[in-house]
Short mmCIF file of the C-alpha atoms (twelve columns), coordinates in Angstrom:
data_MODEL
# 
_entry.id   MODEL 
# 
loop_
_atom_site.group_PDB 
_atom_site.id 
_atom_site.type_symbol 
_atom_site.label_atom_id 
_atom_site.label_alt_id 
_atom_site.label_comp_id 
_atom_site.label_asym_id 
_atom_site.label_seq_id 
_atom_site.Cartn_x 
_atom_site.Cartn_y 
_atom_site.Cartn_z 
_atom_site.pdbx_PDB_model_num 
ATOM 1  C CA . UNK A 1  93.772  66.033  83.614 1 
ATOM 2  C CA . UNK A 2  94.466  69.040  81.115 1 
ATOM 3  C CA . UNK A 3  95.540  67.546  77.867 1 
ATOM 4  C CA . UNK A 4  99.047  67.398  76.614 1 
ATOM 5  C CA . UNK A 5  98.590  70.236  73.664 1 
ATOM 6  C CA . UNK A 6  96.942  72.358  75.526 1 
ATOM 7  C CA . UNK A 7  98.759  72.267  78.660 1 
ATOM 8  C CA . UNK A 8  102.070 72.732  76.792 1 
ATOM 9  C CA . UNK A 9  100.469 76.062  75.456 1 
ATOM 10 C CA . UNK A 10 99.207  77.164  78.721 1 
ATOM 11 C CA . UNK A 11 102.779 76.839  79.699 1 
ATOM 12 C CA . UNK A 12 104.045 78.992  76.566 1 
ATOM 13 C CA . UNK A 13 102.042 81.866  77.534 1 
ATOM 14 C CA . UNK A 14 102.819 81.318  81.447 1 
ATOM 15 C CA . UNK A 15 106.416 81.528  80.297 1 
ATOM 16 C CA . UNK A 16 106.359 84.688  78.319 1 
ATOM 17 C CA . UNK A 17 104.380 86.119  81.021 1 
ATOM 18 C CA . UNK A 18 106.941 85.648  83.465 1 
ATOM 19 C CA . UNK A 19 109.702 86.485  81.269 1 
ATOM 20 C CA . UNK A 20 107.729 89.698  80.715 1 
ATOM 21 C CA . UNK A 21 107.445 89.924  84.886 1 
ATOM 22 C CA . UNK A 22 111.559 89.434  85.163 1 
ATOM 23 C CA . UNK A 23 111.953 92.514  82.522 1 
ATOM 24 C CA . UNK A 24 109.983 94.850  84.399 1 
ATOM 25 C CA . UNK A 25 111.499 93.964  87.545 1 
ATOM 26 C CA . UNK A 26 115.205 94.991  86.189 1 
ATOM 27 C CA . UNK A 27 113.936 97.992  84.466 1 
ATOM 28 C CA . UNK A 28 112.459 98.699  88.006 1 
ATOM 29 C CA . UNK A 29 115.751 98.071  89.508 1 
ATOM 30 C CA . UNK A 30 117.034 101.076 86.436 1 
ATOM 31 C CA . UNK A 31 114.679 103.425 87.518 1 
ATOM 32 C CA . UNK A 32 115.148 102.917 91.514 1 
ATOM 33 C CA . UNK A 33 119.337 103.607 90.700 1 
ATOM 34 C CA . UNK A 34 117.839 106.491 88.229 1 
ATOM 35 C CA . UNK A 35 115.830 108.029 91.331 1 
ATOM 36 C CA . UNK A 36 118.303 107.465 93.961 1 
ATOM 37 C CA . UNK A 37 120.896 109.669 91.634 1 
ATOM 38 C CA . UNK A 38 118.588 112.029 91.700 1 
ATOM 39 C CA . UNK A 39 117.217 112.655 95.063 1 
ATOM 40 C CA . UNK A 40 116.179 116.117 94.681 1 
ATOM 41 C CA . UNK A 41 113.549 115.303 91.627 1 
ATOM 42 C CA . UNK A 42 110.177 115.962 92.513 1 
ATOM 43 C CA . UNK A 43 107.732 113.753 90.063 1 
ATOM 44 C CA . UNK A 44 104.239 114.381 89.935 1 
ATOM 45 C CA . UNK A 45 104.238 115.883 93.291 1 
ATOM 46 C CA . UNK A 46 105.962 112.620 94.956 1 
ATOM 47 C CA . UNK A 47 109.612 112.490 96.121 1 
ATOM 48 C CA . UNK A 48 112.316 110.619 94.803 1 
ATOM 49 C CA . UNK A 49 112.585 108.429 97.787 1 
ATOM 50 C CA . UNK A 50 108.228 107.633 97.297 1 
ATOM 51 C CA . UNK A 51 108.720 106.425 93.919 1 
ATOM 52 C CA . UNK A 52 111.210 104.304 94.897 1 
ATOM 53 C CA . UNK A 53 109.178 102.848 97.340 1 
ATOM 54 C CA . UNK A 54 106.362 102.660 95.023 1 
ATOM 55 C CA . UNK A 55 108.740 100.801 92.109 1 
ATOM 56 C CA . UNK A 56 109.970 98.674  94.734 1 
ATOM 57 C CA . UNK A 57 106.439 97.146  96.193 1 
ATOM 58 C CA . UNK A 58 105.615 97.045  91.976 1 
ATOM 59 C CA . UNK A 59 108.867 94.575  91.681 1 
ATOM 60 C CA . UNK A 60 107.942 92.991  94.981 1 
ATOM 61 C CA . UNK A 61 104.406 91.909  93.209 1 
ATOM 62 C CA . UNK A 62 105.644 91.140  90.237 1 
ATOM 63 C CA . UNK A 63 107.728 89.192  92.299 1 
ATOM 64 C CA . UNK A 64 104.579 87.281  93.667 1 
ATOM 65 C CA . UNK A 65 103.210 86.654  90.265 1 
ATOM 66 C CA . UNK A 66 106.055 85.449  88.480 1 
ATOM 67 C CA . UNK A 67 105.741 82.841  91.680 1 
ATOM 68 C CA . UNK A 68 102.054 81.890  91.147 1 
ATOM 69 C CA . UNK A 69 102.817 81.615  86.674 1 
ATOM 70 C CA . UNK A 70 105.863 79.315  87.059 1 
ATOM 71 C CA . UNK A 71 103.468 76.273  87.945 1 
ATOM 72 C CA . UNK A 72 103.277 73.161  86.120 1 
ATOM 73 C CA . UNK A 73 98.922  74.229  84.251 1 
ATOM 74 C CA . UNK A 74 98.023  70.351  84.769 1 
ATOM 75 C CA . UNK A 75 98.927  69.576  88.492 1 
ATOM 76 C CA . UNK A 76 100.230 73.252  90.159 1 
ATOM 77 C CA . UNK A 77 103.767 71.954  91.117 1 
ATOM 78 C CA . UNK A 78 105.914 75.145  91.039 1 
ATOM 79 C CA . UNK A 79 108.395 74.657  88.954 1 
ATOM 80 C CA . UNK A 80 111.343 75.731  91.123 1 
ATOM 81 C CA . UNK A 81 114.667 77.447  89.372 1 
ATOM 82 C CA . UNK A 82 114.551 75.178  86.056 1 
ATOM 83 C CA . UNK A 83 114.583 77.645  83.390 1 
ATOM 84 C CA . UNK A 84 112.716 75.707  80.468 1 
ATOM 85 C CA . UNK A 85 111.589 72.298  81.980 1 
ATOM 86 C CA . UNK A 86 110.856 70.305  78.965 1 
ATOM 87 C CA . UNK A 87 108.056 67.734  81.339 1 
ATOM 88 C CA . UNK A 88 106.215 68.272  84.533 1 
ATOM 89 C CA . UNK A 89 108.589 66.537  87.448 1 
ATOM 90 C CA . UNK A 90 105.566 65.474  89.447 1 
ATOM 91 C CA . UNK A 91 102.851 64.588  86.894 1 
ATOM 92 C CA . UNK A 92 105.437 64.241  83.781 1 
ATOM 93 C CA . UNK A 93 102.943 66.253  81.423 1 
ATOM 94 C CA . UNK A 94 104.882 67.353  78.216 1 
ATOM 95 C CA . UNK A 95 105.389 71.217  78.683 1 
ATOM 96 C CA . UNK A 96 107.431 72.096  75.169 1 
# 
């Protein structure tokens, strides 16, 4: 069993992280509309339509890893679509 104080700041740090994950992804959702406006643009030798596909399997793995961070650091529940869960639901580990 991870103790409390240092579970609840393994939990900090997987919470900015995924915060940090969710930003990316809707500046990757900017950038897709900013490509898709421009269809014509040729970047670095790759297509508008490539580098959408290449933002959109970025988002799609940041996707994945915001999945894997939102997990409870003592017992690995995921913590489902609770936005700052004050305790663990399964092992009731203080997480702020």
């Amino acid at each position: 069993m991870i103790p409390p104080a240092s579970a609840a700041g393994a939990f900090r740090l997987r919470k900015v992280l995924a915060a940090a994950c969710g930003v990316v992804m809707i500046l990757g959702l900017a950038l897709i509309g900013f490509f898709n406006e421009n269809a014509a643009l040729l970047v670095e030798g790759l297509t508008a339509r490539a580098w959408q596909l290449i933002i959109l399997a970025v988002m799609v793995l940041l996707g994945a890893v915001m999945v894997l961070l939102w997990r409870c650091p003592a017992c690995g529940l995921f913590m489902g679509l609770m936005r700052t869960p004050r305790q663990c639901p399964r092992c009731r580990i203080e997480l702020l």
